[in-house]
N, C-alpha and C positions, 0 to 999 in steps of 0.2 A: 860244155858245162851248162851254157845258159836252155840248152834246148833239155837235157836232164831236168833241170830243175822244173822249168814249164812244162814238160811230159807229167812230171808228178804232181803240181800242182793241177794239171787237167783229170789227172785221175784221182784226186783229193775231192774234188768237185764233182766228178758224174756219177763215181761209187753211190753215194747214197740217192741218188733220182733210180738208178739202178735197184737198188733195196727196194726203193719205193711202190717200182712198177712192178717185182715180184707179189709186194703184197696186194698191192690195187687186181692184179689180175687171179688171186684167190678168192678174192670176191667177188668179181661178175662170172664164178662157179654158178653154172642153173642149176637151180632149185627144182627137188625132184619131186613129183606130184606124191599125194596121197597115197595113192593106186600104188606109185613105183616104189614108195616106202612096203607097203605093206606085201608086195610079192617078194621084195626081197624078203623083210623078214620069215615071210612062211615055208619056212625050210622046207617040211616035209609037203609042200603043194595040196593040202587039202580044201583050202580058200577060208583057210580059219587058221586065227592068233591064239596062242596058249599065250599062259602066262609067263611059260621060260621061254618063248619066242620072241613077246612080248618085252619083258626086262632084258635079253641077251644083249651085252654089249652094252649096258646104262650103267652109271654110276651109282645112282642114288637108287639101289633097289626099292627100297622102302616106299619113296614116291612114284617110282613107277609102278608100283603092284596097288597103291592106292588110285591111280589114276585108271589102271588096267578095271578094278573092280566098280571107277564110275562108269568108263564107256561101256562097260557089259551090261546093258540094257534089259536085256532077258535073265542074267545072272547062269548062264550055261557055262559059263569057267571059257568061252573063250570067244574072241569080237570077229566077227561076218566084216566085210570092207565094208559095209553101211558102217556098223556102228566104229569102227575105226577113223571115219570121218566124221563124224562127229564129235562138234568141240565143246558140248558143254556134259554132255555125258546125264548122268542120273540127276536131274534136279540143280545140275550142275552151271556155271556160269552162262552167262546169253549172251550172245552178238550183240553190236551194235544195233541192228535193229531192234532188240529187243528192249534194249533200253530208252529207246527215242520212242517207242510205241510208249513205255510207259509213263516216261514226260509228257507226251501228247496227249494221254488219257488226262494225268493231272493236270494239264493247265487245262483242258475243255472241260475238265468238271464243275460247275459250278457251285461256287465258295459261299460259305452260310455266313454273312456276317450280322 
């Protein structure tokens, strides 16, 4: 009786460290490169993204066809792996560097008082 109850009471206890490491081990999932995103995506192997290549499998169609139309750089209806790495697309957001250069231009400029 006494060894029942501490059987269960031990499986009361490691059950959820168990849960735990299931999901801890979803996460250190590696991360697939740019490249290995965008061959998957390109069904038909021509080294270019449409735009129903492009949205397959996304939720939010809407935002992805808007985002499809900033990375198309040339506007040719469909993105080359250059322009699929690229993260700010048409006029689009800038890197971190991009924004530290332009702090660094405003503080060296000097201030007319």
């Amino acid at each position: 009786m006494k060894f029942t109850i501490l059987l269960a009471l031990g499986l009361v206890l490691v059950m959820p460290l168990q849960a735990g490491n299931k999901q801890a081990g979803a996460k250190n999932k590696p991360k697939q490169s740019k490249a290995q995103v965008f061959k998957k995506k390109d069904n038909n192997g021509d080294g270019f993204l449409s735009l129903e290549e492009f949205t397959a499998g996304t939720k939010k169609s809407a935002k992805s066809a808007a985002r499809f139309a900033k990375l198309d750089k040339n506007s040719d209806g469909k993105l080359s792996l250059a322009e699929f790495k690229d993260k700010g697309g048409k006029g689009g957001k800038q890197g971190k560097k991009g924004k530290k250069g332009k702090k660094a231009k405003a503080a060296a400029s000097p201030s007319s008082n």
